[in-house]
Backbone as ProteinMPNN parsed JSONL, in Angstrom:
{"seq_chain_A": "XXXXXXXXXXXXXXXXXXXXXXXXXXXXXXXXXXXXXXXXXXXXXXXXXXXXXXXXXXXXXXXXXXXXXXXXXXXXXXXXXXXXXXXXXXXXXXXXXXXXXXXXXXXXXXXXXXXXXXXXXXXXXXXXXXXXXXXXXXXXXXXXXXXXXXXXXXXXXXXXXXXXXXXX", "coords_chain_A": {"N_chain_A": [[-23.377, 104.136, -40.312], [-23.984, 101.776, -38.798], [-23.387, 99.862, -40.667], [-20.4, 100.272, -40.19], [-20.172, 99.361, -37.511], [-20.824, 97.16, -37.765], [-19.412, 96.053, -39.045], [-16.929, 96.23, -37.81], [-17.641, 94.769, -35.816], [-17.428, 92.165, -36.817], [-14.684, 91.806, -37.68], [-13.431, 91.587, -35.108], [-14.603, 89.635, -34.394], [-13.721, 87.256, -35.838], [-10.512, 87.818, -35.365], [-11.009, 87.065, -32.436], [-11.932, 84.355, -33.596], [-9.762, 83.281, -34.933], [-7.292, 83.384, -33.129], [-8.433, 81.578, -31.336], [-8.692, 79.367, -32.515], [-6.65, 78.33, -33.535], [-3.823, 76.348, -34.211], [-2.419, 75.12, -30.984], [0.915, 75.316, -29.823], [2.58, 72.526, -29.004], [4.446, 71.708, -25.972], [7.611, 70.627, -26.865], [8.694, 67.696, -26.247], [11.782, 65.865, -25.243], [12.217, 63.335, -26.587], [12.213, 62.486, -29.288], [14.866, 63.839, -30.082], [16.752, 62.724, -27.827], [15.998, 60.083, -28.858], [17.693, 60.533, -31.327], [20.305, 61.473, -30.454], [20.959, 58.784, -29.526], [21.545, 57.191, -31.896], [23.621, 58.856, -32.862], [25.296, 58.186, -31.25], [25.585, 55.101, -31.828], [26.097, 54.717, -34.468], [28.877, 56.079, -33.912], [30.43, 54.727, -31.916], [30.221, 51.536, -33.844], [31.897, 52.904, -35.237], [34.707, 52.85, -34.212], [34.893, 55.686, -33.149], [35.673, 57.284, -30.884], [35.808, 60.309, -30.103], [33.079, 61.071, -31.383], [31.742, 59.515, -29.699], [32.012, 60.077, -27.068], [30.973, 62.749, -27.32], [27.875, 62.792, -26.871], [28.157, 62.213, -23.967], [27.727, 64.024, -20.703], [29.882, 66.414, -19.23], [29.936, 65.949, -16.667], [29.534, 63.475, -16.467], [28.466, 60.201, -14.944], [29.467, 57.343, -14.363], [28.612, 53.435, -14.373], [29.874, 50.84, -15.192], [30.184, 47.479, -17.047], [33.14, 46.842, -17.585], [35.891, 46.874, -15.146], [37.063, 49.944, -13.255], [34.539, 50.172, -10.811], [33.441, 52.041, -11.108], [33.183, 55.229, -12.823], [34.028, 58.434, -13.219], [33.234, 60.962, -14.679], [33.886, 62.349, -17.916], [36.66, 62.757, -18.787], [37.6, 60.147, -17.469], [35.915, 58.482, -18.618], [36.301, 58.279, -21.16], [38.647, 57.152, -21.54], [38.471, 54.699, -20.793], [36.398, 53.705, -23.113], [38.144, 54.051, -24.837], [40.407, 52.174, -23.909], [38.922, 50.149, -24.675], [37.769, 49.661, -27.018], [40.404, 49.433, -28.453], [40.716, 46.353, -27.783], [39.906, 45.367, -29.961], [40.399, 44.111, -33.186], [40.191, 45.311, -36.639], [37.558, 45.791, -38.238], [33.946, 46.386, -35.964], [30.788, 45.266, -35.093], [27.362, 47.116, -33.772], [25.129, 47.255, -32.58], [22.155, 49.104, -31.319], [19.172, 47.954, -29.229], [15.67, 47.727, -28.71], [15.392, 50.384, -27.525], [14.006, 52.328, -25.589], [12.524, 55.772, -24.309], [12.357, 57.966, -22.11], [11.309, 61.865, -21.505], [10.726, 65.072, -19.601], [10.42, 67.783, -19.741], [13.898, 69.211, -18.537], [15.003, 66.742, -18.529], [15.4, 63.281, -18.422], [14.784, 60.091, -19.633], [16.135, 56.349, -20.24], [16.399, 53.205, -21.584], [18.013, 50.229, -22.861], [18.911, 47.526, -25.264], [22.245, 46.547, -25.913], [24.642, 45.385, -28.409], [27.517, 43.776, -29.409], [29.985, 42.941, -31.662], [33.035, 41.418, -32.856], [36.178, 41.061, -33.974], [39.213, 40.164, -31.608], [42.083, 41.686, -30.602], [43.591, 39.456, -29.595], [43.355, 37.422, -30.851], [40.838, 35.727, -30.849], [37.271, 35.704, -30.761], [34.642, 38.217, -30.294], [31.306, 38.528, -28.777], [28.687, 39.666, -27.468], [26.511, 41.074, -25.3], [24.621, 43.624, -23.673], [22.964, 45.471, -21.242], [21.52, 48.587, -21.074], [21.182, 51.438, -18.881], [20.265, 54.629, -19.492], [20.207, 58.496, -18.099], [19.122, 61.59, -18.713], [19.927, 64.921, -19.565], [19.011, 68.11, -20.578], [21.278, 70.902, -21.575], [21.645, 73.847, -22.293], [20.275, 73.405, -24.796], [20.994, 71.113, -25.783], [21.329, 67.497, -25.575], [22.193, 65.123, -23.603], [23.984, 62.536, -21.868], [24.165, 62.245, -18.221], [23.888, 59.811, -16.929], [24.994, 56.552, -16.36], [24.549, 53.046, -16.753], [26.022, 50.049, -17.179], [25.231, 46.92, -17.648], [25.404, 43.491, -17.424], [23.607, 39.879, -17.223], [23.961, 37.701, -14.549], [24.889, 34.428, -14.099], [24.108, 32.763, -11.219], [24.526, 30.457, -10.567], [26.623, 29.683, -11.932], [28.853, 31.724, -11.451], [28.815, 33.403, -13.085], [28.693, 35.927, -16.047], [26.253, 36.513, -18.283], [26.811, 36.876, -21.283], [25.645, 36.624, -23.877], [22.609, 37.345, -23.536], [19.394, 36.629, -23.716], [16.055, 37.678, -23.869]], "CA_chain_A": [[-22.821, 103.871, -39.01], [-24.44, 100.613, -38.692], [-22.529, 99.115, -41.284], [-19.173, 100.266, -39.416], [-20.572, 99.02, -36.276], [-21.12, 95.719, -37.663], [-17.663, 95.325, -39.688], [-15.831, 96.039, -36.799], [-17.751, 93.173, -34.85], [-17.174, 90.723, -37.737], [-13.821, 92.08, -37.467], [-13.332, 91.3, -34.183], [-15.278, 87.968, -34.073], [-12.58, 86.707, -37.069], [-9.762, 87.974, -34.812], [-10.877, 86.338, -31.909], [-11.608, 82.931, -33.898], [-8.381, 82.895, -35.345], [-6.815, 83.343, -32.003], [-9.056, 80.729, -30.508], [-8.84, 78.254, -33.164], [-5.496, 78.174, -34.107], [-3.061, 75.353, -33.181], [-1.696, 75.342, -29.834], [2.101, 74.21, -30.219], [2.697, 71.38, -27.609], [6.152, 71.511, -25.866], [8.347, 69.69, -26.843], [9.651, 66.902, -25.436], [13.045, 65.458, -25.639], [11.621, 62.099, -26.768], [12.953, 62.264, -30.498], [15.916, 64.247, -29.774], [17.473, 61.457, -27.618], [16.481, 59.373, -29.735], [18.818, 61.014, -32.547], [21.588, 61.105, -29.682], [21.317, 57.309, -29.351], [21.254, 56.56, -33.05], [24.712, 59.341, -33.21], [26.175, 57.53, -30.188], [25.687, 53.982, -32.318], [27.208, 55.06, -35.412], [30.486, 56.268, -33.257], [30.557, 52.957, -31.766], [30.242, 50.864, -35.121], [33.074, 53.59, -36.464], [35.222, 53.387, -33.38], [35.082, 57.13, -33.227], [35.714, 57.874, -29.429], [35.486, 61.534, -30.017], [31.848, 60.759, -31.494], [31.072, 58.819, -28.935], [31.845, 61.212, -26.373], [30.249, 64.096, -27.725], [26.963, 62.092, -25.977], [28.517, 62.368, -22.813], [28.412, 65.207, -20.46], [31.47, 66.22, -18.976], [30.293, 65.527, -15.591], [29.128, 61.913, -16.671], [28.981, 59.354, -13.678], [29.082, 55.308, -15.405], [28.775, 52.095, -13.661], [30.194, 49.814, -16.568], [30.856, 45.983, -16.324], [34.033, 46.87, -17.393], [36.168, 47.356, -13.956], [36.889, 49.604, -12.04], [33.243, 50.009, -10.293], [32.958, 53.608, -11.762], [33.94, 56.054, -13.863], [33.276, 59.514, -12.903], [33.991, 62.322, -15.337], [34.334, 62.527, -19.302], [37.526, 62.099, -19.197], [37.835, 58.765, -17.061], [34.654, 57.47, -19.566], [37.002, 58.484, -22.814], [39.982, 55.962, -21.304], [37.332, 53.237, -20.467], [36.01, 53.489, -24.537], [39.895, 54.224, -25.673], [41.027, 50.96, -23.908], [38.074, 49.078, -24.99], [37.427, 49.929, -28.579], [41.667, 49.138, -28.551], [40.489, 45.024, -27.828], [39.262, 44.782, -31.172], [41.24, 44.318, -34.289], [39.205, 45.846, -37.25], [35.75, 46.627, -37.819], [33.275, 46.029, -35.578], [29.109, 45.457, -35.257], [27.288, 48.122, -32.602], [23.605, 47.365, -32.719], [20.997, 49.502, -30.063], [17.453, 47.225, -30.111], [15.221, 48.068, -27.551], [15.347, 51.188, -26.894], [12.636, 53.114, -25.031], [13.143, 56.455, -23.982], [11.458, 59.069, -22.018], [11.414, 62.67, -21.276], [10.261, 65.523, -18.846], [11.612, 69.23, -19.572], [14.998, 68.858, -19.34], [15.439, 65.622, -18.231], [14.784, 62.055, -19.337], [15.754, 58.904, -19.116], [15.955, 55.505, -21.062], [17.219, 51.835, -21.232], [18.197, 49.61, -24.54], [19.778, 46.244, -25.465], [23.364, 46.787, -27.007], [25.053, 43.764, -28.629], [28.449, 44.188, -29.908], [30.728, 41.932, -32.018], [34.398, 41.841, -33.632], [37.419, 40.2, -33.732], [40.027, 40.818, -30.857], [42.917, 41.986, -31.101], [43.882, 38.101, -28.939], [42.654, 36.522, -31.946], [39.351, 35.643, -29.995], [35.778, 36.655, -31.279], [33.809, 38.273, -29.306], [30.03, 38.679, -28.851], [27.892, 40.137, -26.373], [25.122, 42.092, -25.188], [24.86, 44.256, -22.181], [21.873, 46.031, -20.927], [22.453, 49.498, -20.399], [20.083, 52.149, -18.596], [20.928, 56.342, -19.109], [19.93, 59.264, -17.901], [19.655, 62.601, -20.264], [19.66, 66.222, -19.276], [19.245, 69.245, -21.664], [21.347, 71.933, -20.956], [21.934, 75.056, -23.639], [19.576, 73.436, -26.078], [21.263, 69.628, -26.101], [20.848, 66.485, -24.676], [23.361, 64.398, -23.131], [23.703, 61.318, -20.979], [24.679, 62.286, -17.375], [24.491, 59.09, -15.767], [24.656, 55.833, -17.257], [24.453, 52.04, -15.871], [25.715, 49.123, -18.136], [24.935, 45.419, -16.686], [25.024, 41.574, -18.059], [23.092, 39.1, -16.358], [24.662, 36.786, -13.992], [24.061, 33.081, -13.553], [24.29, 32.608, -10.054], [25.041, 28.619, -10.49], [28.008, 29.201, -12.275], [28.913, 33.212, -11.013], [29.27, 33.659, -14.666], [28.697, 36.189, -16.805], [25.819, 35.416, -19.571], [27.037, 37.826, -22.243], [24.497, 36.411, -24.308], [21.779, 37.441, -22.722], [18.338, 36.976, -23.968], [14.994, 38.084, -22.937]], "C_chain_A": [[-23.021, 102.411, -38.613], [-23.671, 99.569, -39.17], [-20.673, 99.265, -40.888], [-19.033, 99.456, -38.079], [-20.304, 97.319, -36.371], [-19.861, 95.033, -38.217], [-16.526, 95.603, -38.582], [-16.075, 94.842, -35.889], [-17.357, 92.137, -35.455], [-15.48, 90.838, -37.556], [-12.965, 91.156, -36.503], [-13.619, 89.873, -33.793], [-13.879, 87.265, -35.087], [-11.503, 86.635, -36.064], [-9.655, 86.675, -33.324], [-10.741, 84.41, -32.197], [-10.285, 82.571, -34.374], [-7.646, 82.792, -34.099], [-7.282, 81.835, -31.381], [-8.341, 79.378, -30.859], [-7.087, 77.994, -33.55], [-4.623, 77.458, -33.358], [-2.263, 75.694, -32.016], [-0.466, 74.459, -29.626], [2.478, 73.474, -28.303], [4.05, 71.696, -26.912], [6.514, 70.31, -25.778], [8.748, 68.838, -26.099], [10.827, 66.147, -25.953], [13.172, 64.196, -26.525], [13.396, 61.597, -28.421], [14.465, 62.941, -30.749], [16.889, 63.194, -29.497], [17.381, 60.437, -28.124], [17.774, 59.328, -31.097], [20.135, 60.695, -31.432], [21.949, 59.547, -29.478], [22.502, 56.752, -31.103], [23.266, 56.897, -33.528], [25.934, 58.128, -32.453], [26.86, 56.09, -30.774], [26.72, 53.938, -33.373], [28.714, 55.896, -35.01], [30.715, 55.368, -33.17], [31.672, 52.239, -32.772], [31.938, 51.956, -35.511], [34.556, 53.42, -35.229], [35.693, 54.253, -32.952], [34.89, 57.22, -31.208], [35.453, 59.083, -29.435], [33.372, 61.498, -30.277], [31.273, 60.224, -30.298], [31.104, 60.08, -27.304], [31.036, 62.371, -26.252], [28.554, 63.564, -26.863], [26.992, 62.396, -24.86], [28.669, 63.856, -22.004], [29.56, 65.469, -19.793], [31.884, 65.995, -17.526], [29.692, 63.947, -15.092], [29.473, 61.055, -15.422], [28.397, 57.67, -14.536], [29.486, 54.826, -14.429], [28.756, 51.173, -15.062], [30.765, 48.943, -16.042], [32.483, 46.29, -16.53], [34.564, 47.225, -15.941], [37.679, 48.509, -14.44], [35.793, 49.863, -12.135], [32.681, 51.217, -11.054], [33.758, 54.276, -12.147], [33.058, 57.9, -13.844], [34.031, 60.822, -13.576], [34.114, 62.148, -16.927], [35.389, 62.056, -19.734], [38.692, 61.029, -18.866], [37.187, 57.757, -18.06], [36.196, 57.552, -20.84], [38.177, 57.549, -22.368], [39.2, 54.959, -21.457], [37.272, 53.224, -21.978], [37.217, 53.585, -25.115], [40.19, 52.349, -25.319], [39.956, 49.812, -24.456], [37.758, 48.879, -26.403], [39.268, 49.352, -29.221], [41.59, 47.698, -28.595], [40.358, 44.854, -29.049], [40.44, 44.952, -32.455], [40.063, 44.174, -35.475], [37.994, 46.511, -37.099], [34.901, 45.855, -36.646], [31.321, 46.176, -35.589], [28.696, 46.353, -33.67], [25.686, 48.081, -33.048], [22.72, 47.829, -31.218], [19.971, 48.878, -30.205], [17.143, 48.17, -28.574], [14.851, 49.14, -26.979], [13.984, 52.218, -26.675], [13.406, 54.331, -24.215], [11.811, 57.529, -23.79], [11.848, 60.482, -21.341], [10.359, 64.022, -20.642], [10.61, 66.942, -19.159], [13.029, 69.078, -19.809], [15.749, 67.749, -18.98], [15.119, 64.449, -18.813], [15.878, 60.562, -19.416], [15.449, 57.462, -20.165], [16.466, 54.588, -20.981], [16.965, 51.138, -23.234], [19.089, 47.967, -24.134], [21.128, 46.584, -26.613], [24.053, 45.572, -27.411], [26.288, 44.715, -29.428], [29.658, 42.844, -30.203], [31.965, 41.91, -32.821], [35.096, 40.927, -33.13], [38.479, 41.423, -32.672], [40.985, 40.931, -31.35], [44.249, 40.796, -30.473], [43.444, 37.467, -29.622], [41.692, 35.704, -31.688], [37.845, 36.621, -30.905], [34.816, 37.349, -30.097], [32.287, 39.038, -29.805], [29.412, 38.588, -28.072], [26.888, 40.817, -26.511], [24.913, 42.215, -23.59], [23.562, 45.045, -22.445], [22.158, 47.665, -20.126], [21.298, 50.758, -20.283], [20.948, 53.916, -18.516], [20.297, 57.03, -18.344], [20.184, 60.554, -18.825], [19.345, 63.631, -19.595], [20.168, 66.92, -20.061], [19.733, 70.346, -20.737], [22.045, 72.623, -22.27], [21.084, 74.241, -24.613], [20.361, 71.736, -26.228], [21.473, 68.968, -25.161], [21.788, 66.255, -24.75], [23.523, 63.751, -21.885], [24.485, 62.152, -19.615], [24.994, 61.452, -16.52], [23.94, 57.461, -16.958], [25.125, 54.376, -16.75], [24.835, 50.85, -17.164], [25.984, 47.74, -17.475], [25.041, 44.346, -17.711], [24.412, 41.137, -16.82], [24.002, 38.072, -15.617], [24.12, 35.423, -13.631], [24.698, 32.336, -12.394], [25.01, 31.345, -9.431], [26.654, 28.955, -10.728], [28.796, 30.449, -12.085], [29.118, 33.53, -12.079], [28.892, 34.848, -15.804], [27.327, 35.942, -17.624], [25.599, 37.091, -20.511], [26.42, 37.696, -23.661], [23.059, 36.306, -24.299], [20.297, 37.512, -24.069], [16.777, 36.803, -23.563], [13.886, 36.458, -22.55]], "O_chain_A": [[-22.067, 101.879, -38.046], [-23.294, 98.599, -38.512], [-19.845, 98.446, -41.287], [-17.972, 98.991, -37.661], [-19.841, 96.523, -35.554], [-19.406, 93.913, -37.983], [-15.381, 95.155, -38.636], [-15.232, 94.122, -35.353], [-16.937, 91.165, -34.827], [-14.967, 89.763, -37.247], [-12.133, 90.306, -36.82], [-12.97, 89.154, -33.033], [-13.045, 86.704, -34.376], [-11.307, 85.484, -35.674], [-8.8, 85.811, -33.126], [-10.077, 83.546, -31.624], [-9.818, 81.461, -34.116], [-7.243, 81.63, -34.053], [-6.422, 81.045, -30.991], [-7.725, 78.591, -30.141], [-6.857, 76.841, -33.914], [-4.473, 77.654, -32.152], [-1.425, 76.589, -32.123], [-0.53, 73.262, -29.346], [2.549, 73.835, -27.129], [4.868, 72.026, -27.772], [6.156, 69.332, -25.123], [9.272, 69.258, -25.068], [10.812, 65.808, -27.137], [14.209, 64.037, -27.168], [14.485, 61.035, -28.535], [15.159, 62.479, -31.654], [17.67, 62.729, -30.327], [18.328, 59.651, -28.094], [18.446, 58.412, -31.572], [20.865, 59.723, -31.622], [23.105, 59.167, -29.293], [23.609, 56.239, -31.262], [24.041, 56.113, -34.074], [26.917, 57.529, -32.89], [28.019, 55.746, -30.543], [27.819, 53.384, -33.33], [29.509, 56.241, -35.885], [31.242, 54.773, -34.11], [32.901, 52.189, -32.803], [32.92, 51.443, -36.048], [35.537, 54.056, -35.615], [36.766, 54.157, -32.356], [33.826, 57.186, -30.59], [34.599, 59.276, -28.57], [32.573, 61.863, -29.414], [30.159, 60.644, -29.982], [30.158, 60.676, -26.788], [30.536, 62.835, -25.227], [28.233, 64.452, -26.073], [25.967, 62.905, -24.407], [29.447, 64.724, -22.4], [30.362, 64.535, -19.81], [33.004, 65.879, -17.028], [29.488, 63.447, -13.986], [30.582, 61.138, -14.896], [27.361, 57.214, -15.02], [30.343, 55.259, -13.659], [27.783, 50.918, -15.772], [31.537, 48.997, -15.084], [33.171, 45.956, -15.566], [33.757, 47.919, -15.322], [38.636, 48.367, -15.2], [35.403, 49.945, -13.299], [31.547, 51.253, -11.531], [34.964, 54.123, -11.955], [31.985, 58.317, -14.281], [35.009, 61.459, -13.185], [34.978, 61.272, -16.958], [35.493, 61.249, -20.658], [39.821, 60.849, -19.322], [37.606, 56.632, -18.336], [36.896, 56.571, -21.09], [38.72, 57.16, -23.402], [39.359, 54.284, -22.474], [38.265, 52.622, -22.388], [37.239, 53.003, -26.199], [40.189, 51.467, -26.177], [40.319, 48.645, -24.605], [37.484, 47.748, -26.802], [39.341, 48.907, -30.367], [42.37, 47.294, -29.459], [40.894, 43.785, -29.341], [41.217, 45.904, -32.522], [39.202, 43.294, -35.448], [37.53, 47.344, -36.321], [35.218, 44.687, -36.421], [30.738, 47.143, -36.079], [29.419, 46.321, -32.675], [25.197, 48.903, -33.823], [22.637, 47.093, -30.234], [19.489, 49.012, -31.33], [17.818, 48.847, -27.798], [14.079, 49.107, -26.021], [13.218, 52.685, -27.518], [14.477, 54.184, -23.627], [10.873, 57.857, -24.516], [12.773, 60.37, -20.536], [9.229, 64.067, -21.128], [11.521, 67.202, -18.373], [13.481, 68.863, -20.934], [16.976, 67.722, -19.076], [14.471, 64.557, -19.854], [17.062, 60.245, -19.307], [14.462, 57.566, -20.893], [17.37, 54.704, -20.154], [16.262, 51.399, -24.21], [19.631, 47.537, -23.116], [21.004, 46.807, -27.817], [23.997, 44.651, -26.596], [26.18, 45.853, -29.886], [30.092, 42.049, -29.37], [31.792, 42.673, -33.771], [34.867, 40.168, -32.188], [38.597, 42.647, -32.724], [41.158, 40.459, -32.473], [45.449, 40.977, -30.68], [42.878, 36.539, -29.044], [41.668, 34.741, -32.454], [37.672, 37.738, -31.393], [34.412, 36.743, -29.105], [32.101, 39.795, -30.759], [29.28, 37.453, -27.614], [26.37, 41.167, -27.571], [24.982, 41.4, -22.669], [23.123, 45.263, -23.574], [22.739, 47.901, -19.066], [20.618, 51.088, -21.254], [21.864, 54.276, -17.777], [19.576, 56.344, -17.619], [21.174, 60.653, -19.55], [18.374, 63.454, -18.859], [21.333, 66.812, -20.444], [19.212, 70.748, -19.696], [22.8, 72.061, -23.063], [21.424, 74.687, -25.708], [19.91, 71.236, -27.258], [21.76, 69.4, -24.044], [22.551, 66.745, -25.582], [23.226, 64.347, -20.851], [25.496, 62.761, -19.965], [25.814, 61.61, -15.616], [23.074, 57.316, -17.821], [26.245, 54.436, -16.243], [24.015, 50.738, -18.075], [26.994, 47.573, -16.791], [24.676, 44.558, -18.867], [24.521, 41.664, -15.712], [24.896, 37.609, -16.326], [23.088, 35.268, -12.978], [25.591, 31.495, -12.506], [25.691, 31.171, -8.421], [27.61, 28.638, -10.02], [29.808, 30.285, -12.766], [30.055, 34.326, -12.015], [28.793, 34.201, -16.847], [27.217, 34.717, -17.664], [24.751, 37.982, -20.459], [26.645, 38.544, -24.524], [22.393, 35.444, -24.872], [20.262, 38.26, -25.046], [16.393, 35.797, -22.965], [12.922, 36.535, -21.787]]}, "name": "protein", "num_of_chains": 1, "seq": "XXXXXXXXXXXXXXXXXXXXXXXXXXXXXXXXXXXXXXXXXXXXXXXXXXXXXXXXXXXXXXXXXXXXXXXXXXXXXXXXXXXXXXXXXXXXXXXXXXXXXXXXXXXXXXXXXXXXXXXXXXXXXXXXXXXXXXXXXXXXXXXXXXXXXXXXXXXXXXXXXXXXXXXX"}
């Protein structure tokens, strides 16, 4: 009896250490997720895949982009804005994200980056820039996607100008 007594405590003691001891999974955070959504978003870009690039976007997306007008409210006001703009360029173009820091809460999260972007127009002009552009991300069904999204250049006040070469 003794020896039942005592293999059920060892039993039991095992049970509980395994319970005790055993890793406690963290929740997740969106962190590396949006990061992958950036990285997808870039390689649309670079491909001038508008559908790609969209897919990022949710469908009740609100942008403040230097392009005018002042805003762009909806999916499929943003998908004209990247149609007529990705249309400037004649050929390939460069689509580099630096910068980017990005953080997350449940199902929210938010982030800012340096985008630089370069190609030949389709005005036989080069162009080369870099805009500073801050999101917002909310998970809903299991994926992330920008809901609000801010893209700026610096302005030099002397000359009201533009500096589309912006660096830190």
């Amino acid at each position: 009896m003794k020896r039942l007594g005592f293999a059920i405590l060892t039993l039991v003691a095992a049970v509980v250490l395994v319970v005790w001891l055993r890793p406690v999974e963290a929740k997740k955070d969106g962190t590396s997720d949006i990061k992958a959504l950036e990285e997808r978003f870039a390689k649309a870009a670079q491909a001038k895949n508008v559908d790609g690039i969209m897919e990022v976007y949710s469908d009740d997306v609100f942008v403040f982009d230097v392009i005018p007008p002042r805003q762009y409210v909806g999916a499929k006001a943003y998908r004209k804005d990247w149609t007529d703009f990705l249309g400037t360029f004649e050929g390939s173009i460069t689509f580099d994200v630096a910068d980017l820091a990005v953080t997350s809460d449940g199902d929210m999260g938010y982030g800012h980056s340096v985008q630089h972007i370069t190609g030949a127009g389709n005005n036989g002009k080069r162009w080369d820039f870099t805009v500073r552009v801050t999101d917002v991300y909310r998970r809903a069904n299991g994926k992330w996607r920008i809901v609000h999204e801010h893209v700026s250049v610096p302005v030099d006040f002397e000359t009201a100008k533009a500096d589309l070469s912006s660096k830190p």
